[in-house]
N, C-alpha and C positions, 0 to 999 in steps of 0.2 A: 134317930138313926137306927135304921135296921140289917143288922149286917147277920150272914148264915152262910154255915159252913155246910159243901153239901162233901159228900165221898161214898165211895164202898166200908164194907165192912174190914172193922182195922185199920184204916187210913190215918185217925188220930183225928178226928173231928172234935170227941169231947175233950183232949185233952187238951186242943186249940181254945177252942171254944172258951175253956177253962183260963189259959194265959191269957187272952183277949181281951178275957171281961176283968181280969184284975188289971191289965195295963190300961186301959180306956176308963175303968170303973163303971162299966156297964152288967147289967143285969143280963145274965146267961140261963137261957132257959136248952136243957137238957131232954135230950129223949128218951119215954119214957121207958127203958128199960127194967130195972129193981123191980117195980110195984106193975109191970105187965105182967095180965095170970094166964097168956098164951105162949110164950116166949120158947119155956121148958117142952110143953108140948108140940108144939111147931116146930122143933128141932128134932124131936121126935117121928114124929108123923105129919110129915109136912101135908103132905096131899089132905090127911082130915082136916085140917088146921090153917090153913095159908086163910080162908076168907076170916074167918073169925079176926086173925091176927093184924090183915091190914085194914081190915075197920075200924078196929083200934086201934092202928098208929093213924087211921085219918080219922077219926074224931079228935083225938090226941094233938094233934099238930095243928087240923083249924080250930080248937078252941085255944091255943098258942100265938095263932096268927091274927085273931078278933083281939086278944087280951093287948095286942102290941098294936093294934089300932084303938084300941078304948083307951088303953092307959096313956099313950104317947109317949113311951119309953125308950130310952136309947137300951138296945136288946140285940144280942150276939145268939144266932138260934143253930139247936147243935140240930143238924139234917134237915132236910123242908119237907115240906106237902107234897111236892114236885117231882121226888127223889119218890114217895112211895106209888106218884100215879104214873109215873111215864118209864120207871125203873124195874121194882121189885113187883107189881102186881101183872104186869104183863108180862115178866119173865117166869112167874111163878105159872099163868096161861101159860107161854109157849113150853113149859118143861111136861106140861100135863098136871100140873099139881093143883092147877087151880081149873076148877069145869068152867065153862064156856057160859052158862047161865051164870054163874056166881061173880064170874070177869066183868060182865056185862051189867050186872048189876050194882057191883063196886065204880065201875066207869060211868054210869050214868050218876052216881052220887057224887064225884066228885067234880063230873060237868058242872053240877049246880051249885056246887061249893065254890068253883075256880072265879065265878061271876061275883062273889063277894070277896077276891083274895085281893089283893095289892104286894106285889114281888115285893123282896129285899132294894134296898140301897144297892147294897154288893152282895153278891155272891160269890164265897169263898170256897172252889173247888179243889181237893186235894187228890192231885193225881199219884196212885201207886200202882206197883206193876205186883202181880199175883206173890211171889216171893216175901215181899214185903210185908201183902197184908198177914201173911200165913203166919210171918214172924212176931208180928204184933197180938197178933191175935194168940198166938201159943204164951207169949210173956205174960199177956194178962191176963189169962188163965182161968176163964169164966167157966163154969161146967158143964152149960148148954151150947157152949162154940164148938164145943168138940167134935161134932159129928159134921160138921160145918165142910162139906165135899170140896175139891180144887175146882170140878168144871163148873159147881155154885158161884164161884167166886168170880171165876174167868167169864164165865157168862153174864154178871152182872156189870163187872168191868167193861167189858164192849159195849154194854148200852148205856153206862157211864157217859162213855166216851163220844158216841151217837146223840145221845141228847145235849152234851154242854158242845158241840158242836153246832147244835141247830138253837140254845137256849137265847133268846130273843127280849128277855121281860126285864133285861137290867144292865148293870156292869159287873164283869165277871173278873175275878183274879184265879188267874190256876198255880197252882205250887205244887212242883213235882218233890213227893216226898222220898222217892228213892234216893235225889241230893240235899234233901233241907231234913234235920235231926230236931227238929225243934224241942223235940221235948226234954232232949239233953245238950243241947247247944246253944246258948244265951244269942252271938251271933249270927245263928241261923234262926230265929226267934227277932233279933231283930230285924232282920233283913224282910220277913214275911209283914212285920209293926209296919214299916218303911215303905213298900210295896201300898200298905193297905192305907197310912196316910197320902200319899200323892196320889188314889184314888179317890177315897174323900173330897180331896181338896177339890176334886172337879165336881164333886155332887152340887157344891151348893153355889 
């Protein structure tokens, strides 16, 4: 079983991700944030840095999404492939930060990567409204989120929104996180458990 949590930044993906795999007892594979050596500079100087950065979250992710088709693991994956080709690299193009040659060339790798991918079971989308992520994102207090702009955020959230609108490759659960606290709410935690078994139950 392959289940992944997709959202914006802040949403609480890994901290889902994190509950999920201890209540299921599944193996949670995490994005690679800590040991990414663009992450600091990308936040800095997005415009040098955006192509460098999402090549390495899409090698990063399909060597994630091969290991979970080799191994045959039941695997809960914090963000997907999907979120960096149809989200973040084309919004980084429409902002100017990414050139048109580099865009283009990130998109043609991922054409030929998408022909070996195989979607998630579920796809677990968590929906937040800009407010939210801002608030999460100040809690946990990373040093590279800081510079991390509102219309970045809001501009990512619309095509969020755009794409799990038209996402076609599986069954989708969305959890509006502005009402569900799960990361301090046992029955808001269970209710998303709950949600995600009656989904299941129809996979197989």
């Amino acid at each position: 079983m392959h289940l992944a949590i997709a959202g914006n930044i802040g949403s609480g993906k890994t901290t889902l991700t994190g509950l999920l795999a201890k209540h299921y007892k599944y193996e949670a594979q995490y994005e690679d944030v800590d040991d990414n050596p663009y992450l600091d500079d990308f936040y800095e100087e997005m415009q040098r840095w955006s192509f460098n950065l999402q090549i390495y979250f899409l090698r990063s992710r399909f060597e994630q999404v091969m290991k979970v088709r080799e191994d045959g693991l039941d695997v809960i994956q914090d963000r997907t492939i999907y979120e960096d080709a149809h989200i973040f690299a084309p919004n980084l193009h429409a902002m100017g930060l990414m050139t048109a040659r580099d865009y283009n060339s990130y998109k043609g790798l991922f054409d030929i990567m998408e022909k070996n991918l195989q979607a998630p079971d579920l796809l677990i989308y968590l929906r937040a409204s800009v407010p939210t992520l801002v608030d999460h994102i100040q809690k946990r207090g990373r040093d590279y989120e800081n510079s991390i702009r509102i219309d970045y955020l809001r501009r990512l959230n619309e095509r969020y929104e755009a794409w799990i609108n038209t996402y076609d490759k599986g069954k989708v659960l969305i959890i509006n996180v502005d009402k569900n606290n799960f990361p301090e709410n046992p029955e808001d935690l269970g209710e998303i458990i709950q949600q995600i078994d009656s989904e299941m139950n129809g996979l197989f």
